[in-house]
Structure formats: structure tokens, C-alpha cells
C-alpha positions, -999 to 999 in steps of 0.1 A, spaced: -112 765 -173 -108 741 -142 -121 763 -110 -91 774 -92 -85 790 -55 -93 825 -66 -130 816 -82 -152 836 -62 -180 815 -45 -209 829 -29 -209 830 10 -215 794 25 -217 777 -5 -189 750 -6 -158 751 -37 -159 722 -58 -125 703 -52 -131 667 -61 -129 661 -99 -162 646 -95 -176 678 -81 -156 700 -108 -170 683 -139 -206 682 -120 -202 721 -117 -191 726 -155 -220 706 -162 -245 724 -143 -231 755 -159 -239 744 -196 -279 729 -187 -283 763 -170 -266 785 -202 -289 760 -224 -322 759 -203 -318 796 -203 -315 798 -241 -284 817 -237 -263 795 -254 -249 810 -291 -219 811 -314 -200 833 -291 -201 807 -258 -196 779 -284 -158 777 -277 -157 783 -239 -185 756 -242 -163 730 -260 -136 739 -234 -159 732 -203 -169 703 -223 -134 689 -229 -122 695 -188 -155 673 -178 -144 645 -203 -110 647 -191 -119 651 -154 -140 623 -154 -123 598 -178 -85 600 -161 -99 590 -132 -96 558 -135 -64 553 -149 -48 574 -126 -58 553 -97 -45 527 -114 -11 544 -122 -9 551 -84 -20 518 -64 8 493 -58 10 471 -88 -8 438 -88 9 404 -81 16 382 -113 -7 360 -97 -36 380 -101 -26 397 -134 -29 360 -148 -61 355 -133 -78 386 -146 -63 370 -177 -77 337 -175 -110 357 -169 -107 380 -202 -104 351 -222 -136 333 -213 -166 335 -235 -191 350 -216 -212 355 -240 -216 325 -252 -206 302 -225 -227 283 -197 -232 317 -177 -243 334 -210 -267 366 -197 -260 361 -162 -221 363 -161 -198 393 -175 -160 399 -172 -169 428 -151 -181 413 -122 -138 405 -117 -131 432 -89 -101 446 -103 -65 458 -94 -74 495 -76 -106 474 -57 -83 441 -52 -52 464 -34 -79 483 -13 -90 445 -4 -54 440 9 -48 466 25 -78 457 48 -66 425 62 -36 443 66 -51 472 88 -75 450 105 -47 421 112 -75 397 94 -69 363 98 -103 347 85 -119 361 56 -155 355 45 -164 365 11 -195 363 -4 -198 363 -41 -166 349 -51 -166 349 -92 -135 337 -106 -109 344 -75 -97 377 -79 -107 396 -45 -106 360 -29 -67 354 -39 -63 396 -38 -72 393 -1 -55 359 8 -25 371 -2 -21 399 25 -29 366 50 -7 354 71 6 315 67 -22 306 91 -50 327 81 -76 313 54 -104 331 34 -139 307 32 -150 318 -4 -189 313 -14 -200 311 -52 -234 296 -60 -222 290 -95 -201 258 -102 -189 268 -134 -169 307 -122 -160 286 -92 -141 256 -114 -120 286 -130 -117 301 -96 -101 266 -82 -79 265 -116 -63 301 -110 -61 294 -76 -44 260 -76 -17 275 -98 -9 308 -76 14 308 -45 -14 321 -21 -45 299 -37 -39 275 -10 -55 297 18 -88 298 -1 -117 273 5 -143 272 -17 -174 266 -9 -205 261 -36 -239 265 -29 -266 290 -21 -246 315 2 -272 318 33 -265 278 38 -230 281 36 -234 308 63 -257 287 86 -233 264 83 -202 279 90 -222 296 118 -231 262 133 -192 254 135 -189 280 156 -167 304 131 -162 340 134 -147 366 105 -128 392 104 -133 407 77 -163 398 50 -166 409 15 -203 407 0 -203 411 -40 -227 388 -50 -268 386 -60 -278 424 -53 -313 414 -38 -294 393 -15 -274 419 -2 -294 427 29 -303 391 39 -265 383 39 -256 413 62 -285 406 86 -269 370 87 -240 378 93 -245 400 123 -278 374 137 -253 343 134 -225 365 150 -205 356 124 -186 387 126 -157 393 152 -160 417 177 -141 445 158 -145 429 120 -157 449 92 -180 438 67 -171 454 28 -204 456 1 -193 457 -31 -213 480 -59 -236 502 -37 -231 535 -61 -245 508 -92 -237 526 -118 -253 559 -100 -294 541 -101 -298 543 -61 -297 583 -63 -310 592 -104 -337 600 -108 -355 574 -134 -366 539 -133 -339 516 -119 -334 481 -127 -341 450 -103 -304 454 -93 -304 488 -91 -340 494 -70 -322 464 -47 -291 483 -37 -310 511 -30 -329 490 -4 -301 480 12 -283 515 12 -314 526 28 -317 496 53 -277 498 63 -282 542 70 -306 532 96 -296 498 109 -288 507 147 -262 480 149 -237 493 126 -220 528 115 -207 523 77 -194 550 55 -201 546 14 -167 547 -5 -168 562 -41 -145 533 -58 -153 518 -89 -192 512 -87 -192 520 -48 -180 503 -21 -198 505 16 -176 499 44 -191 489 76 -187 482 116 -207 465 141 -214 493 170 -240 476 191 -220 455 213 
């Protein structure tokens, strides 16, 4: 039932290739069949066929990313671990803090593979939970480079220092606790420079921290700046009431697609990541 090369689409009007795009186009067939009341016992079984490639489209994405990304270090398999077996929900970040906020292996290896193309030697991350993109990252470092991780919260950050005290690559991370934008100032003050800076932290923050970064020229000259969970769960672009996160990344996806300074591009992994350049100077 999946569309193949020989489906005839009208002139100009794009093939759906992605399986994103395919299961969107089964599913605009069956609202269409069903707004147009045309839906009886004899579509029922091409129905539960379209039905079944969507679900399988869609839910073996994931894991198929997985099964093809280089595998994660031990290191951070015991990490995620250590995460998975905190109480969240019941715990001293109880309503505020979730197992899903770790970034994951597909996320962690795209990470990596950052410093690697952009020969990073200082990382900035902002947002740092319990360690995982912070070790992911410094483990693609060289001997000498470091990553400066923020985390306002002193409890994710004493799990963070655990894992990372007991891994072969923690050593490169410093962590630093406290409200981010002070950290920043800070850093900014010591005259520091990034080149590369991850941002997965308090969603209405997510604009000040970029416009930080780039007024404090904490950025080097060809750094790239990586905002974690711009898609959120799709709110920015359905239609609906979003929540408080999901009306502030919409902001920001907004305020980043016409900031002059920078050219980005938004990357459809996990719950969205934006990648962006300074091109101003």
C-alpha cells in the first residue's frame, strides 16, 4: 500500500518520499474518504491496511535510527542507567524533572559528531540534566578540550558529577550551578569563546540565551549554536492551544527565522533540533 515510483501524481505536486510524508499522505486519504462519507464495509480492509503502514511507518522510526547510529560508549549506557533508576516522580525534582529530558543515544552521537566536524575544542551547554550530551560531547574532545556545563538545578547536577566522576571522559566537563545567564556573563567576563553550544534547558529561556550568546560574543567566529526540542512534540505548527513550553518555542522558532545575524536550519530528530550559524560578521 506504501506509494511507490509508478503512483501517478498530479503535475507539480511533489511525491511523498519521507516516511513522515508517506504516513501523512495515508492519513489525509482516510479524513478525506471519512469527511466525504465514503467510507463503508468494502474500503474497510484497504482502510486497516493504510492504517497499519502509517503505524508502522511512523513507529520504526525510531528504532531504526537507533539500529543504525554507532553504538553508545559504556559510559553513557551506564549513565542513562543511573538516570532510569531515579524516582522522578517522587523525588526532589518531582513535577518539574522527567527521565526524558536525558538526550539520548541517536541525539548524543549527532552531538559527537559535531565537535568532530567542527574540530570543537570548548563546548558550552546550556541545560545540562544528568550528563548525558555533556559526557556524549566530551568524549569526541580532544585531551585539551573541555565542555563548561550549566544546570540551575543542584540535585540533576549532583548525579551528573556522580556519572561523570566515574567515566573515562567526565574529567573534561565543568560544572557549573546557577541561573544560566550569570554563568554566561561570567564566563563572558573571562574573556571565553565556544565553539560549539548546546541549549536544552527552560523553553522560555531559549531566546534570551541565544541573544546572549551572540551580544557577549561568546560564540567563535565559525561556532555553531545546537537548540534542542524546537518541533515540541509538534505544538509550534498544530493548530490548538499550546502549552507555556510549547507557545515559547514557537517564539523562538519565530525570532531565530528572522534574526539577521544567523542562518539556522530545523533538524527533524527526536523532538527537533535547530542547528544554527552566526552570518553577520
Amino acid at each position: 500500500m506504501l506509494p511507490t515510483r509508478s503512483t501517478p501524481y498530479a503535475a507539480g505536486t511533489a511525491r511523498p518520499v519521507t516516511p513522515v510524508s508517506i504516513a501523512a499522505r495515508h492519513l489525509a486519504r482516510l479524513v478525506e474518504q471519512a469527511e466525504a462519507g465514503s467510507v463503508g464495509s468494502d474500503l474497510g480492509q484497504e482502510w486497516l491496511q493504510e492504517l497499519r503502514d502509517c503505524r508502522d511507518l511512523v513507529a520504526g522510526l525510531d528504532p531504526y535510527l537507533e539500529r543504525c547510529t554507532t553504538p553508545e560508549s559504556a559510559d553513557l549506557r551506564a549513565l542513562a542507567r543511573r538516570t532510569a533508576e531515579v524516582d522522578w516522580a517522587g523525588g526532589p525534582g518531582a513535577g518539574y524533572l522527567e527521565q526524558e529530558m536525558l538526550s539520548g543515544h541517536v541525539e548524543g552521537q549527532l552531538l559527537k559528531m559535531l565537535v568532530h566536524l567542527t574540530r570543537a575544542e570548548r563546548v558550552l551547554e546550556i541545560g545540562m540534566f544528568t550528563g548525558y550530551s555533556a559526557l556524549a560531547m566530551a568524549e569526541a574532545l580532544g585531551p585539551d578540550g573541555r565542555v563548561v556545563a550549566c544546570e540551575i538545578d543542584e540535585y540533576v547536577a549532583a548525579i551528573a558529577r556522580e556519572c561523570l566522576a566515574s567515566s573515562a571522559e567526565g574529567h573534561k566537563v565543568s560544572v557549573r550551578v546557577g541561573p544560566a545567564l550569570d554563568t554566561l556573563a561570567e564566563l563572558a567576563r573571562a574573556g571565553q569563546r565556544f565553539d560549539l553550544v548546546f541549549v536544552d534547558a527552560d523553553k522560555a529561556g531559549y531566546t534570551g540565551y541565544l541573544n546572549t550568546v551572540l551580544e557577549l560574543d561568546l560564540l567563535s567566529p565559525h561556532g555553531v549554536v545546537c537548540v534542542d526540542n524546537t518541533l515540541l512534540q509538534g505544538q509550534p505548527y498544530l493548530d490548538g492551544p499550546p502549552t507555556s513550553n510549547g507557545e515559547a518555542i514557537a517564539v523562538f522558532n519565530r525570532e531565530v527565522a528572522r534574526d539577521p545575524r544567523v542562518e539556522q536550519v530545523l533538524v527533524p530528530l527526536r523532538d527537533g533540533l535547530t542547528v544554527i550559524r552566526r552570518v553577520d560578521r
